[in-house]
C-alpha positions as CSV (number, residue, x, y, z in Angstrom):
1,X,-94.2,62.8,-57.4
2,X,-94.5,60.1,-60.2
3,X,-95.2,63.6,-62.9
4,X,-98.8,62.7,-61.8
5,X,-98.3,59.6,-63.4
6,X,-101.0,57.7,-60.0
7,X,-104.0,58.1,-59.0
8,X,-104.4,59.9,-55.9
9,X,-107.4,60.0,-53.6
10,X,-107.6,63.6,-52.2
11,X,-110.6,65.3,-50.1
12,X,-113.2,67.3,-52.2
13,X,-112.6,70.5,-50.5
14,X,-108.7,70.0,-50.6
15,X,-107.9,70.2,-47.7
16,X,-105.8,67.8,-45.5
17,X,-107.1,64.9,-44.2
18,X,-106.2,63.3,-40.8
19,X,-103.5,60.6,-41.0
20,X,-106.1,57.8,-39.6
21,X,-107.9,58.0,-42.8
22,X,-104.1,55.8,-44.1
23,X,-104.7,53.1,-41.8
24,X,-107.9,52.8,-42.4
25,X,-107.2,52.0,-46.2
26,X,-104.4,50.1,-45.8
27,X,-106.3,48.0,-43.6
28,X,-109.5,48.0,-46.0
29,X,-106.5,46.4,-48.3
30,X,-106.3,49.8,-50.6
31,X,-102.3,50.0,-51.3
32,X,-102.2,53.4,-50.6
33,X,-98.9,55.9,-49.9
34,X,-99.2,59.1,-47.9
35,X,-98.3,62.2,-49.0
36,X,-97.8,65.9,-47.0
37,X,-96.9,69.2,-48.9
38,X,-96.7,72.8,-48.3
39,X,-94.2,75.9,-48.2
40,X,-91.9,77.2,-45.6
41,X,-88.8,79.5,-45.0
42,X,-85.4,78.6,-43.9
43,X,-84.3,82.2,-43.1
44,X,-84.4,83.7,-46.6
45,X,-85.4,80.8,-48.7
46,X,-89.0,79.9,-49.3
47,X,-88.7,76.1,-50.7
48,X,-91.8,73.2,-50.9
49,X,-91.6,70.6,-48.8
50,X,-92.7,67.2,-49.9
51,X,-93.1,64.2,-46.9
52,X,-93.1,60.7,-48.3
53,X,-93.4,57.4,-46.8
54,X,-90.7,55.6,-48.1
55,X,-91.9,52.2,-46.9
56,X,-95.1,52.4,-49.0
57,X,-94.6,54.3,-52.2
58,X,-94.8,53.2,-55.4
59,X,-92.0,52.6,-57.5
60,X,-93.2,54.9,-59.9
61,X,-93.4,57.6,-57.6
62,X,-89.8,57.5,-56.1
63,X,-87.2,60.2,-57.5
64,X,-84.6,59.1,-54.5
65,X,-83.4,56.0,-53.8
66,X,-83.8,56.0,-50.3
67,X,-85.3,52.7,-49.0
68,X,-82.0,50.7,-49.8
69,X,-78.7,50.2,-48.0
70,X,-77.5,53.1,-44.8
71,X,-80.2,56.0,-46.1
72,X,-83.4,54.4,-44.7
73,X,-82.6,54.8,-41.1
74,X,-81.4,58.8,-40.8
75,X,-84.1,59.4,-43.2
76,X,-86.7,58.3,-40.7
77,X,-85.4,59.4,-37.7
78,X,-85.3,62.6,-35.8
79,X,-83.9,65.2,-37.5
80,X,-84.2,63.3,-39.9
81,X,-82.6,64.0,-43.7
82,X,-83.7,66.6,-46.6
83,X,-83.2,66.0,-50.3
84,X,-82.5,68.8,-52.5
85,X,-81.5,69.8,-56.4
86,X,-77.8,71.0,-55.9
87,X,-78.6,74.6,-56.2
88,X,-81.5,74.4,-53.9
89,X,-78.8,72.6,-51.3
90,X,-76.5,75.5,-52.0
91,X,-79.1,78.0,-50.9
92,X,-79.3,76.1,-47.5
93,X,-75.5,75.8,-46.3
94,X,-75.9,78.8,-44.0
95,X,-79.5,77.9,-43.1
96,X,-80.7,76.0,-39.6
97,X,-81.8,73.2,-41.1
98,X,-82.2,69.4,-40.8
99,X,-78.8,68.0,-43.1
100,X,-79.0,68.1,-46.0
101,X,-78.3,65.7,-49.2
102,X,-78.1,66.8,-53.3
103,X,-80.6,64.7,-55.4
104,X,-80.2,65.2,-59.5
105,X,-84.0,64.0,-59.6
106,X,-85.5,66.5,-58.0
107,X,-86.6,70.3,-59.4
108,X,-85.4,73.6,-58.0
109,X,-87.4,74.8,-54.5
110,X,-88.3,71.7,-53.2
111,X,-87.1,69.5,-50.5
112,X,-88.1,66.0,-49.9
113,X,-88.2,64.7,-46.7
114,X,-90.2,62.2,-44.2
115,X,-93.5,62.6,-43.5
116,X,-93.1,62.7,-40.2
117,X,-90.7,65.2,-40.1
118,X,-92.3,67.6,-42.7
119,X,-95.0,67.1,-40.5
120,X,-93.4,68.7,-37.9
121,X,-91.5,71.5,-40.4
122,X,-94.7,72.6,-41.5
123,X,-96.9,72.1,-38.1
124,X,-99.4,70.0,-39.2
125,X,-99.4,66.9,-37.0
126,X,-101.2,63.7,-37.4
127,X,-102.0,65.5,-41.3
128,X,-101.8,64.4,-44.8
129,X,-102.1,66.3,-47.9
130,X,-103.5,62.9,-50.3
131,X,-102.9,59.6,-50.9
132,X,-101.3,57.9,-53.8
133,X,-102.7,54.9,-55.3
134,X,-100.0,51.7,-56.5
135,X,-101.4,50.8,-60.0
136,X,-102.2,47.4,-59.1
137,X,-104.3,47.1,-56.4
138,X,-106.1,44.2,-55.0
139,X,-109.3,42.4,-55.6
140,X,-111.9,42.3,-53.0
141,X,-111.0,45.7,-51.2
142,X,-113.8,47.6,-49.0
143,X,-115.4,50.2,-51.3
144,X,-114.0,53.5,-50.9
145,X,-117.3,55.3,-50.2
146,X,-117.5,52.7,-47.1
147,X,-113.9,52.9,-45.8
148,X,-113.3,56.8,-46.7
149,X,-116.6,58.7,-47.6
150,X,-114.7,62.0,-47.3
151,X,-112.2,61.4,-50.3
152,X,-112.5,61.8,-54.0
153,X,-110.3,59.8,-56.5
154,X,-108.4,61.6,-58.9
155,X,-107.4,59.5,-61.8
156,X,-104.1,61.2,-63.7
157,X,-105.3,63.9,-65.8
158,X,-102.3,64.0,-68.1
159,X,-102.2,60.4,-70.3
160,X,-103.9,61.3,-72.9
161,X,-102.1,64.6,-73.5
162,X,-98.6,62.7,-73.1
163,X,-99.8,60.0,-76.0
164,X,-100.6,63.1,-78.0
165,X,-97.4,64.8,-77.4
166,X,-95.4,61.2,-77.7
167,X,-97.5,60.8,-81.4
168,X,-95.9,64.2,-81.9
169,X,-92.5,63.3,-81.3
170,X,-92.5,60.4,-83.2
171,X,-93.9,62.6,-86.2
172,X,-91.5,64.5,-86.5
173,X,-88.9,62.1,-86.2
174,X,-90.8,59.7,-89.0
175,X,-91.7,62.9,-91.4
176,X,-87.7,63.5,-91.2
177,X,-86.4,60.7,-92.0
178,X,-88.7,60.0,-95.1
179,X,-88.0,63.6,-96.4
180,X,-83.7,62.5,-95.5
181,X,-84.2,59.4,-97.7
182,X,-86.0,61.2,-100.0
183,X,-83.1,64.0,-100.6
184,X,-80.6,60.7,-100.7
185,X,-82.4,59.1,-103.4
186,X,-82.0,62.2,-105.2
187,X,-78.8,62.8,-104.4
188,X,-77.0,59.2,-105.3
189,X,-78.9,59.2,-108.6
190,X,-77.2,62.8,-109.4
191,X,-73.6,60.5,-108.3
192,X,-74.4,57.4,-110.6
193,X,-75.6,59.9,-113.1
194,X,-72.3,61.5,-113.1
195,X,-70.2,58.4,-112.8
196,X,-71.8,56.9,-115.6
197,X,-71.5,60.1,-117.7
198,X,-67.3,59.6,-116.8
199,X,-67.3,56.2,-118.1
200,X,-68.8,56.8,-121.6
201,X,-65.7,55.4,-123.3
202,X,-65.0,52.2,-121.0
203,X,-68.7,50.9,-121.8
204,X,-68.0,52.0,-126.0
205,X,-65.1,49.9,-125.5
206,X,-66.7,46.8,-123.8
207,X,-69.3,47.0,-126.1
208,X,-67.1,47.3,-129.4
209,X,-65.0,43.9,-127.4
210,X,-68.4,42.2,-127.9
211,X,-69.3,42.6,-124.2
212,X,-73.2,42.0,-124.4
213,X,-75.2,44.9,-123.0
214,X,-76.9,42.6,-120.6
215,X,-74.0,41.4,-119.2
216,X,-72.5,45.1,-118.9
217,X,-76.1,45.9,-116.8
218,X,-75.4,42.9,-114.6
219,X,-71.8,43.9,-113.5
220,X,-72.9,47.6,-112.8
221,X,-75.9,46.1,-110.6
222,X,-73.4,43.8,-108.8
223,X,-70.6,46.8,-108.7
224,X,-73.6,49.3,-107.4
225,X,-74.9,46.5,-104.5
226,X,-71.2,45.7,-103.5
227,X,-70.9,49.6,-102.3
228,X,-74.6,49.9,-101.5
229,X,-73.9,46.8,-98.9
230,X,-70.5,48.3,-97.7
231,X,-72.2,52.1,-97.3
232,X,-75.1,50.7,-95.1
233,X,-72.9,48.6,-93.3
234,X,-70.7,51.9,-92.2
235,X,-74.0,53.9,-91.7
236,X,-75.9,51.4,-89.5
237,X,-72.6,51.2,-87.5
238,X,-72.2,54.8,-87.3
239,X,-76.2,55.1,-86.4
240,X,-75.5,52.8,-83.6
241,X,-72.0,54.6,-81.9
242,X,-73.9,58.0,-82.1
243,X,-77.3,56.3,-80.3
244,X,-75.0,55.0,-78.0
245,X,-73.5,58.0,-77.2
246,X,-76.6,60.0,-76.8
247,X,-79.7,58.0,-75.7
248,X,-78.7,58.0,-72.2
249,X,-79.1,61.5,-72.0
250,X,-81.9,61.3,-74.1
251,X,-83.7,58.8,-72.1
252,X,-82.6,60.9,-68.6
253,X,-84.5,63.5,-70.2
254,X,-87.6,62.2,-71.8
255,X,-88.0,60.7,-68.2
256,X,-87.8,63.7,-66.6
257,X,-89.7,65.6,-68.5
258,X,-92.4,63.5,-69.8
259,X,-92.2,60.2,-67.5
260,X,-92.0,57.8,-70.6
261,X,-90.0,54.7,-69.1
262,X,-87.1,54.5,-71.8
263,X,-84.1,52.2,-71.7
264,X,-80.8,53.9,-71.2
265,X,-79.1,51.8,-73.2
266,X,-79.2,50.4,-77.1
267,X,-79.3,46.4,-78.2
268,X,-78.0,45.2,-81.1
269,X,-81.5,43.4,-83.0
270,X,-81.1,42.0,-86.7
271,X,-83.8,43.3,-87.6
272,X,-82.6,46.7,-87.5
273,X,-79.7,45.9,-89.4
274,X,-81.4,44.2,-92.2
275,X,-83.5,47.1,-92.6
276,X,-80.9,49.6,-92.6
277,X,-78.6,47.2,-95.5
278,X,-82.2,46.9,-97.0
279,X,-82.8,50.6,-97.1
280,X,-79.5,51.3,-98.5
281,X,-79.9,48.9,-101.5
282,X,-83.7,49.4,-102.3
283,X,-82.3,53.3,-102.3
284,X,-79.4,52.4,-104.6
285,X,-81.4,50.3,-107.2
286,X,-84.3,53.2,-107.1
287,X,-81.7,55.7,-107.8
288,X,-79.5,54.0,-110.3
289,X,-82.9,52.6,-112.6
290,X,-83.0,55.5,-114.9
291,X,-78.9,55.1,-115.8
292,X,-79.2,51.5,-116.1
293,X,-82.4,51.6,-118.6
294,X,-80.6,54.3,-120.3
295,X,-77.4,52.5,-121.1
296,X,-79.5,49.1,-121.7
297,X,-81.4,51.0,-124.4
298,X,-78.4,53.2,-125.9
299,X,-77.1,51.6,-129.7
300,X,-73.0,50.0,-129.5
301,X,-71.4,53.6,-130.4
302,X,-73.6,56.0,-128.9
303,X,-71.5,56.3,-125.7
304,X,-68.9,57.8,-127.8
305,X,-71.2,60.4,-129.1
306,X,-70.7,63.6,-127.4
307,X,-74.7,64.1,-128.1
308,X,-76.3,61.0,-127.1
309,X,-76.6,61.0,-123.8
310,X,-78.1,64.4,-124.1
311,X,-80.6,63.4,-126.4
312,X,-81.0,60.0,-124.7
313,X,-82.0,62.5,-121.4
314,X,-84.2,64.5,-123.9
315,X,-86.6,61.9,-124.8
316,X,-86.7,60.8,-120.5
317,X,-87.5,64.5,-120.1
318,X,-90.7,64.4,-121.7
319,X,-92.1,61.0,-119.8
320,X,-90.5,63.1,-116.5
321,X,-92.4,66.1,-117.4
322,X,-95.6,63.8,-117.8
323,X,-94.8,62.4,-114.4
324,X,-94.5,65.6,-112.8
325,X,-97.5,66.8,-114.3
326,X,-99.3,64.0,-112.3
327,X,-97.9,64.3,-109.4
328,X,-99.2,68.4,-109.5
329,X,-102.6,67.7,-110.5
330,X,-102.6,65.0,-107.6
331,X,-101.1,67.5,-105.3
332,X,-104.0,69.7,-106.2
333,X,-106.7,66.7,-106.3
334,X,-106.1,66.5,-102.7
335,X,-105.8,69.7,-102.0
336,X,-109.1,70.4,-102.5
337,X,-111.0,67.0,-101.4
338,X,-108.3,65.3,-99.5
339,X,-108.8,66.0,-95.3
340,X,-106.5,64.6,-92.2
341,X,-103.0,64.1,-91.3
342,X,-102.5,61.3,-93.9
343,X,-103.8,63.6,-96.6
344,X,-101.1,66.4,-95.4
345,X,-99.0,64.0,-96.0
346,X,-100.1,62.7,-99.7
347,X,-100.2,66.3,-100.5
348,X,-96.7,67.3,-99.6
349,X,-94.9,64.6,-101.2
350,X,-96.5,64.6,-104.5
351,X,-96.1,68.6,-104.1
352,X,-92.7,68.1,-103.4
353,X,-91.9,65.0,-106.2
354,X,-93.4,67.3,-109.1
355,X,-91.8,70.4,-108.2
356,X,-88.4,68.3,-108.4
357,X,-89.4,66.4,-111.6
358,X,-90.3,69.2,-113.1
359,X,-87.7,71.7,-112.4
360,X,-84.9,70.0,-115.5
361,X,-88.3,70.5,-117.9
362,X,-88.7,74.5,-116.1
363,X,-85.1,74.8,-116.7
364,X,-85.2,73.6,-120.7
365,X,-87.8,76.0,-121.4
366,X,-86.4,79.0,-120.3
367,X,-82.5,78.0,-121.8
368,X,-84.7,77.8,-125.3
369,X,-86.3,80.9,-124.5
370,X,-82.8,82.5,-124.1
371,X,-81.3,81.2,-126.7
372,X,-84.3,82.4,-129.0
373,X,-83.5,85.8,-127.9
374,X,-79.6,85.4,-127.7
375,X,-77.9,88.0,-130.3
376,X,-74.6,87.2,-131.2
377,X,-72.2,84.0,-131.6
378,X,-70.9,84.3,-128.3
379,X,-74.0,84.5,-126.7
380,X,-75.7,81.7,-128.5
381,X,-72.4,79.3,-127.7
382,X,-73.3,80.4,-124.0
383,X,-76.7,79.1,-124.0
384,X,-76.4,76.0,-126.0
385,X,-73.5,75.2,-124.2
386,X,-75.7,75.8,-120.9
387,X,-78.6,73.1,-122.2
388,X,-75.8,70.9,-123.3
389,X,-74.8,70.5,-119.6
390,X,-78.0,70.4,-118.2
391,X,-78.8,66.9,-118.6
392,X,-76.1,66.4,-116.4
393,X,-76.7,68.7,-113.7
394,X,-80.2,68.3,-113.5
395,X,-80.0,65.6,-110.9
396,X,-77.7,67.7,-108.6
397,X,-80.5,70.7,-108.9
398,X,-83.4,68.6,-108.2
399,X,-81.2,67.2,-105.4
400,X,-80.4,70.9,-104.3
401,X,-84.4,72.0,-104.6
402,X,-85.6,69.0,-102.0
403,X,-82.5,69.7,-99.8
404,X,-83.6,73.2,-99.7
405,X,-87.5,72.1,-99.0
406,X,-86.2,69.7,-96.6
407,X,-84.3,72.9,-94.5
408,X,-87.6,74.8,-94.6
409,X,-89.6,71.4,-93.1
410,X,-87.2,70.5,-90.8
411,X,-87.4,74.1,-89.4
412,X,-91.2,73.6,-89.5
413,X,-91.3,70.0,-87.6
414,X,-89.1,71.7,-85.0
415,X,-91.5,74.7,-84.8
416,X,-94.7,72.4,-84.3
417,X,-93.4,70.4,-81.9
418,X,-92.3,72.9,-79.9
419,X,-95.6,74.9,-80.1
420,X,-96.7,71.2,-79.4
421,X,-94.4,70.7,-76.1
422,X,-95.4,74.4,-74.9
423,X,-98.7,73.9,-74.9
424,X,-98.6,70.7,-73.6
425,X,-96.4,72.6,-70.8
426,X,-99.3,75.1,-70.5
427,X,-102.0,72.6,-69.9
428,X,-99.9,70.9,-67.1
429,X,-99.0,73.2,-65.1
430,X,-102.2,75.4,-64.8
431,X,-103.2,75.9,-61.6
432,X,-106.8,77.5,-60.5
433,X,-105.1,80.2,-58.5
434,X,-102.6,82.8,-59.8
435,X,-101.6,85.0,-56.6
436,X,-98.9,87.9,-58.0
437,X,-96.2,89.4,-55.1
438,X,-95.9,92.7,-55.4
439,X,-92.7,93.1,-52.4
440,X,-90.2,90.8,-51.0
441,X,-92.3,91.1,-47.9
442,X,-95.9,89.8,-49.5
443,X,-93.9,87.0,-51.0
């Protein structure tokens, strides 16, 4: 009830406690809710059967709606009603049994019924397995030691290991997304990279017109922001109709499984969309920053060369080599003094940054190694024909290398988090007796 979300007051030795021991609290001003479980057969079917109160239990504890319109009254009364997952129901057509009613809430082999009558299903009159405690409970109430000496209260065991499992979650999902943007950073600077490489001959001529480079900057900045805006304005919409579509189920299920109270349903903040537009342009300027400083920097006919941009990319590769060479040593700095999540973290991206920085200068060196030992015209033409377009494709393989890293993280995350859920799972549902069933009959 309530995924052990209450506190419960129970007896020390377990056992169950005698149903005054309720009024008593309740009179004491404890807001208290009465609970009675144990397992019985219908014919061939050995279920649990939960009793409730429906009167007095907390919200947070109530997987039927039951308290509410025609369902109170045949749920009280003799022979009164049980609740049932639909395959448990199933199992009980053909059994003598009280009716009985299919609840999505609650888990296979259980029933939920009245405590009064799962008092009489399981023969233990005027008994109560434990008490559950509202949240709130009022000032000024008798101590329990005065009221109830006999009971222990047991505060829920399990908060601390859902916060860690919920920090989990949102890990992953945060680790993801920066390692997405990351790979789309990459990605749209291998796409302005190539566009701009198309329009060699459109900026000679604007140039040659007199068109002042500055100028020429400007109108690419405002052409890259006019699709930036429109592309973030599709994505954040799209975001939104696939959320739609899905958190119900997700929240359905993060309920059930973990009892985190999540809204079924999305709403439409400003915020959000001013940080998605924002992400989108930030990304777009960051990616396009290298092309623009190139062309700012290139002489009026250089465009038209069919060398320039080449060697224009052969002097960045040296500062990117230099960059990437920092971002290794970093990598290793923290490596081998760095300690926590955060440094994981640190360690991973600059790992990751100077891998992809430095492939293009990886690549260079072993095209000049080739081409040192090519023998022949046509293998020489190969080679140099290779380094001639790798200034071009270098974005598209450093895209391709951190697309690849991202498959083997996101495989990762999963991993963890699932190693993550299952032990989690584990610690839950450990119970201090294991008895094994060797036949149908000791069962």
């Amino acid at each position: 009830l309530g995924q052990d979300r209450l506190a419960q007051l129970v007896r020390e030795d377990g056992a169950r406690m005698d149903q005054q021991v309720f009024v008593r609290l309740r009179r004491a001003g404890w807001l208290a809710s009465p609970v009675i479980e144990g397992e019985m057969r219908f014919g061939d079917v050995r279920l649990r059967v939960l009793g409730i109160d429906p009167l007095t239990l907390p919200p947070q504890a109530q997987q039927v709606d039951i308290a509410v319109g025609d369902e109170l009254l045949p749920f009280i009364t003799a022979p009164g009603v049980l609740y049932a997952a639909p395959e448990t129901a199933a199992r009980l057509t053909e059994q003598a049994t009280p009716p009985v009613r299919v609840a999505e809430g609650l888990p296979p082999g259980t029933v939920l019924t009245d405590i009064g009558q799962a008092q009489v299903l399981l023969g233990a009159k005027d008994k109560i397995s434990r008490l559950l405690l509202w949240p709130d409970q009022p000032i000024g109430r008798a101590p329990l030691e005065v009221t109830a000496p006999g009971l222990t209260l047991r505060e829920p065991s399990e908060t601390g290991d859902l916060a860690r499992l919920t920090d989990s979650f949102h890990l992953n999902l945060t680790a993801f997304g920066f390692l997405a943007f990351a790979v789309g950073l990459f990605i749209v600077h291998s796409a302005i990279g190539l566009a701009f490489e198309q329009r060699h001959q459109v900026f000679r001529t604007l140039r040659a017109l007199g068109l002042p480079s500055r100028v020429l900057v400007l109108l690419l900045i405002a052409e890259l922001l006019t699709f930036a805006l429109l592309a973030g304005l599709v994505g954040v919409a799209l975001g939104y109709v696939v959320a739609s579509a899905l958190l119900p189920d997700v929240a359905a299920t993060l309920r059930g499984l973990y009892g985190a109270d999540v809204p079924g349903t999305l709403s439409i903040r400003p915020s959000v969309w001013a940080a998605g537009l924002a992400i989108a342009v930030i990304g777009t300027l960051v990616a396009a920053a290298q092309s623009l400083w190139r062309l700012w920097h290139l002489p009026l006919l250089a465009p038209a060369q069919p060398r320039a941009w080449a060697r224009a990319s052969e002097r960045a590769l040296r500062a990117q080599g230099v960059a990437a060479m920092v971002l290794l040593l970093t990598a290793a700095g923290i490596a081998h003094f760095g300690s926590g999540l955060e440094a994981g973290f640190a360690l991973l991206a600059a790992l990751l940054l100077g891998a992809a920085l430095a492939l293009p200068l990886v690549l260079t060196g072993i095209l000049h190694l080739d081409g040192r030992l090519a023998r022949g015209p046509l293998a020489e033409w190969f080679w140099a024909d290779t380094r001639q377009q790798l200034p071009g494709l270098s974005l598209a393989l450093m895209a391709l290398l951190l697309a690849l890293a991202v498959n083997v993280g996101v495989s990762t995350m999963v991993s963890s988090f699932r190693l993550t859920f299952t032990g989690w799972l584990d610690q839950r549902l450990a119970s201090e007796l294991y008895v094994t069933a060797r036949t149908e009959a000791e069962a």
